[in-house]
Each structure stands twice: as C-alpha cells, then as structure tokens.
C-alpha positions as CSV (number, residue, x, y, z in Angstrom):
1,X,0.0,0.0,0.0
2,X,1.6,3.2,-0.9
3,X,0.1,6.5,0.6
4,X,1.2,10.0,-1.0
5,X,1.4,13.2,1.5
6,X,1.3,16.6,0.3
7,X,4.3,17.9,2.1
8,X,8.0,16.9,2.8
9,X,7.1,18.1,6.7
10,X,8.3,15.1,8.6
11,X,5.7,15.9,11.3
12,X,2.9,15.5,8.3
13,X,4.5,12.4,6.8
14,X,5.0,11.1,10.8
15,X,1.2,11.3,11.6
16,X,0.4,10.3,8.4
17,X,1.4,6.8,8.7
18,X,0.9,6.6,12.6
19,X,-2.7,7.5,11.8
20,X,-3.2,5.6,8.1
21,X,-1.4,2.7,9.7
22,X,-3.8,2.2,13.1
23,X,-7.1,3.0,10.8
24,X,-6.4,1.3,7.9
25,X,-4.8,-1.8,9.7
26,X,-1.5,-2.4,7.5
27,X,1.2,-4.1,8.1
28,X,4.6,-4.1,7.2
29,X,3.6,-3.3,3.1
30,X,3.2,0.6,3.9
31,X,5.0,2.9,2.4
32,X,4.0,6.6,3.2
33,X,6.2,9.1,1.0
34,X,6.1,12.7,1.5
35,X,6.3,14.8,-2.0
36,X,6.8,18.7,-3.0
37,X,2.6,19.8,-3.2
38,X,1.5,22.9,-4.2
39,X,-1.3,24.8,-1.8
40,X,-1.7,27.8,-4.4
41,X,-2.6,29.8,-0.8
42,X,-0.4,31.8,1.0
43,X,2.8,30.2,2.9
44,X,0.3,31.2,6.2
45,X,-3.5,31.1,5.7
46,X,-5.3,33.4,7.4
47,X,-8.6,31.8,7.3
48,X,-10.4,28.6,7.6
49,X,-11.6,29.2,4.1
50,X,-7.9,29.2,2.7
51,X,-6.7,26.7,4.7
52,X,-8.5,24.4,3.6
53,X,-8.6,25.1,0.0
54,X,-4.7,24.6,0.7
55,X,-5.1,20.8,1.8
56,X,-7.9,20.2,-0.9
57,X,-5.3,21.6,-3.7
58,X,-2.3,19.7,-2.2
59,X,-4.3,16.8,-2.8
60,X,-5.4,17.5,-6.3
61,X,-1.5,18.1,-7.1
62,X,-0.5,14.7,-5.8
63,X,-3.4,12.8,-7.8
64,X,-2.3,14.3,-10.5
65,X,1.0,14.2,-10.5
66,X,1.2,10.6,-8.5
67,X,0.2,6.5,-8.1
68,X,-0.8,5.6,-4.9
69,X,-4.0,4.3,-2.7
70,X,-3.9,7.1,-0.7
71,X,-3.5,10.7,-0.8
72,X,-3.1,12.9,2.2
73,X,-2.6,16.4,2.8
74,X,-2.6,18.7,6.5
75,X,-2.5,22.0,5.9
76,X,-2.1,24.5,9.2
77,X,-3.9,28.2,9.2
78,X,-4.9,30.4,11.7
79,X,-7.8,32.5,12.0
80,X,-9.6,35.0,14.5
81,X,-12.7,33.8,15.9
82,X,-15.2,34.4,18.8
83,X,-13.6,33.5,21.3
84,X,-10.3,35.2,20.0
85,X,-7.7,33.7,17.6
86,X,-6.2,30.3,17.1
87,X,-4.6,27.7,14.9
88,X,-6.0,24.4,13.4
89,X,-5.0,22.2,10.6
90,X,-7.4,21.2,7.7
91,X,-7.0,17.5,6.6
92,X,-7.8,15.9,3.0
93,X,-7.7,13.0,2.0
94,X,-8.6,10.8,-1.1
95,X,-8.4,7.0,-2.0
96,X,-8.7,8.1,-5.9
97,X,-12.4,7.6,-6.1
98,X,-13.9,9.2,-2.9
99,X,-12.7,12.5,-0.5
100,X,-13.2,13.5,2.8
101,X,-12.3,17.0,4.5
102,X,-11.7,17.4,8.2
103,X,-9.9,19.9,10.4
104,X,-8.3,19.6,13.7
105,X,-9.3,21.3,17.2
106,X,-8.5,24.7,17.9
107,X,-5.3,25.8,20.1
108,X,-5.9,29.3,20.8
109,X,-2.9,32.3,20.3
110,X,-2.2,35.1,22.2
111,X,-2.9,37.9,20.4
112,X,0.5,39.3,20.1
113,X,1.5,36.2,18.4
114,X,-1.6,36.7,15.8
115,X,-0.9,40.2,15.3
116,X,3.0,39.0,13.9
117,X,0.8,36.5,11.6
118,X,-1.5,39.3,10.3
119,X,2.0,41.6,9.7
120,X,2.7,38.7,7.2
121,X,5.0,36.2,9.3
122,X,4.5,32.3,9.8
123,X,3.6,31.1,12.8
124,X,6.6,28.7,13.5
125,X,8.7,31.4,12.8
126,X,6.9,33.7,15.2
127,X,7.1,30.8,17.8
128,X,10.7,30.1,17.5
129,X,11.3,33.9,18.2
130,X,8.9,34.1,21.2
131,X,10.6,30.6,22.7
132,X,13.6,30.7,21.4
133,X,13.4,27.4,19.5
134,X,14.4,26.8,15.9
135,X,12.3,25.0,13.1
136,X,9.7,24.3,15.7
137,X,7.3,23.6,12.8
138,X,8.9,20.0,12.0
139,X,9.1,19.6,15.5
140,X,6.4,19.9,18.2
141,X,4.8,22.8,16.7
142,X,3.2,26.6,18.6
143,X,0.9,23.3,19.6
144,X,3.7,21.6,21.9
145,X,5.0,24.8,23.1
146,X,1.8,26.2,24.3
147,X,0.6,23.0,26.2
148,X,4.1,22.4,27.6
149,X,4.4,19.6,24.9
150,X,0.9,17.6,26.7
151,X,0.1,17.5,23.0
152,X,2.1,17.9,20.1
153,X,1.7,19.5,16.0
154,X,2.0,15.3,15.3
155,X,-0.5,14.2,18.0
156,X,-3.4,16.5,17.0
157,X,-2.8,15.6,13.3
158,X,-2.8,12.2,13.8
159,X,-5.9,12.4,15.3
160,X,-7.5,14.9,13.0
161,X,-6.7,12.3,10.3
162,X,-7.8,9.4,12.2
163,X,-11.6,11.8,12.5
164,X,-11.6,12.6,8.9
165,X,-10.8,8.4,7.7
166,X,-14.0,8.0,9.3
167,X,-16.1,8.7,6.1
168,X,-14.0,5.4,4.4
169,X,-14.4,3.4,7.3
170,X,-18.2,3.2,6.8
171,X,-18.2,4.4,3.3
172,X,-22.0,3.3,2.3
173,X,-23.1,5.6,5.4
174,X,-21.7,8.9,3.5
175,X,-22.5,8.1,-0.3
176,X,-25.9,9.4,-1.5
C-alpha cells in the first residue's frame, strides 16, 4: 500500500502513517512518502476558508502528478474567531475515487503572536522567536509549546486524520 502526502514536513509524513497505519490496519507493506505539493494559498492562511482550500489543492497536485492508494494532505492556518484567535489544521484525504475533509481542534494564540501573523510572518517562525526554539514547525509545533508539549503538531494531526478516515471506514453511510 503506498500513501502519497502533500508535504516533505516530517511531522505530516510522521502522523500520516501513525494514523493511516492504526485506521487502515496495514502491516509491514506501507510505504507513506512525503512529495513537493503545491497549496496555491499563502505560505500562512489566514482563514479557515484558505486553509483548507490549501489541503484540498495539495491533494489535487499529488493525484495528478502521483500512483498511490492514498493521498493525504494537513494544511495548518490560523484565523480570528469568537472566542479570539487560534490555529488548526485542515486535513484531506482521497483513495482516488472518494474524499473526505476534516480539520483539527483549535489551540488558541495570544494575540500578540496573531498580530506577527497578520504583519505577514508564519507562525513557526513567530514561535521560535517568542521561545527561542528553531524550526519548531517540523518539531512539536506553537501546539507543543503552548501546552508544555501535553500535546504535540503530530498528535493533534494524527488524530484529526484518524476523525476525517471515518467517512472510508463506513463508506455506504456517507454516499448518497
């Protein structure tokens, strides 16, 4: 079984086959490769709108451009809600034939740290310069820094791909 991933992000290509591999039971015959995929949004969405549309597009690039049984992309954005801002992750995935779009839970950002992000810098880079960290983005992520690493930029995405397989694991339920 070979599964595609829109990103060379080892975190992304980490969860990916921690999560693929639990929910789709596969043994040793995984491969999960992590490939150059366009977003066509900008290097930091802003929105949940663009975000997503960044996953969905990632996708469309690898099963375009790509042979496998699965394709999986996790794009991260940030926008200001309600409750004040904070960052998620939008996940898409597609076995060739059927898709299914889901998104992470919320971790909430001071507002300083949203304010750098609406100047036009990335959020891992705003994080490493708040914690002094460097290329916390392939590592625990703003996640792991702001819950004292309880959870980590992996952990939530495995999970959010783990949610957003559900659609394939009872596939007649979702088709009309």
């Amino acid at each position: 079984m070979k599964v595609v991933v829109g990103s060379k992000n080892p975190v992304k290509i980490n969860a990916t086959h921690v999560a693929l591999q639990q929910v789709l039971e596969a043994g040793d015959d995984f491969e999960v490769i992590g490939v150059d995929a366009p977003s066509l949004v900008a290097d930091q969405p802003m929105t949940e709108a663009e975000t997503r549309l960044g996953a969905v597009n990632r996708v469309k690039a690898c099963l375009a451009e790509y042979k496998a049984n699965w394709y999986v992309a996790i794009e991260g954005g940030v926008d200001k809600f309600t409750d004040g801002p904070a960052t998620f992750a939008y996940v898409a995935i597609c076995n060739g034939e059927h898709w299914s779009v889901g998104r992470s839970a919320n971790l909430p950002l001071p507002e300083m740290v949203y304010a750098s992000l609406t100047a036009g810098e990335e959020l891992g880079d705003v994080m490493d310069k708040l914690f002094d960290t460097h290329n916390i983005k392939q590592k625990g992520g703003a996640i792991g820094l702001l819950t004292n690493h309880l959870a980590t930029r992996q952990s939530v995405y495995e999970l959010a791909i783990i949610l957003t397989m559900a659609k394939f694991n009872f596939l007649p339920l979702y088709t009309d």
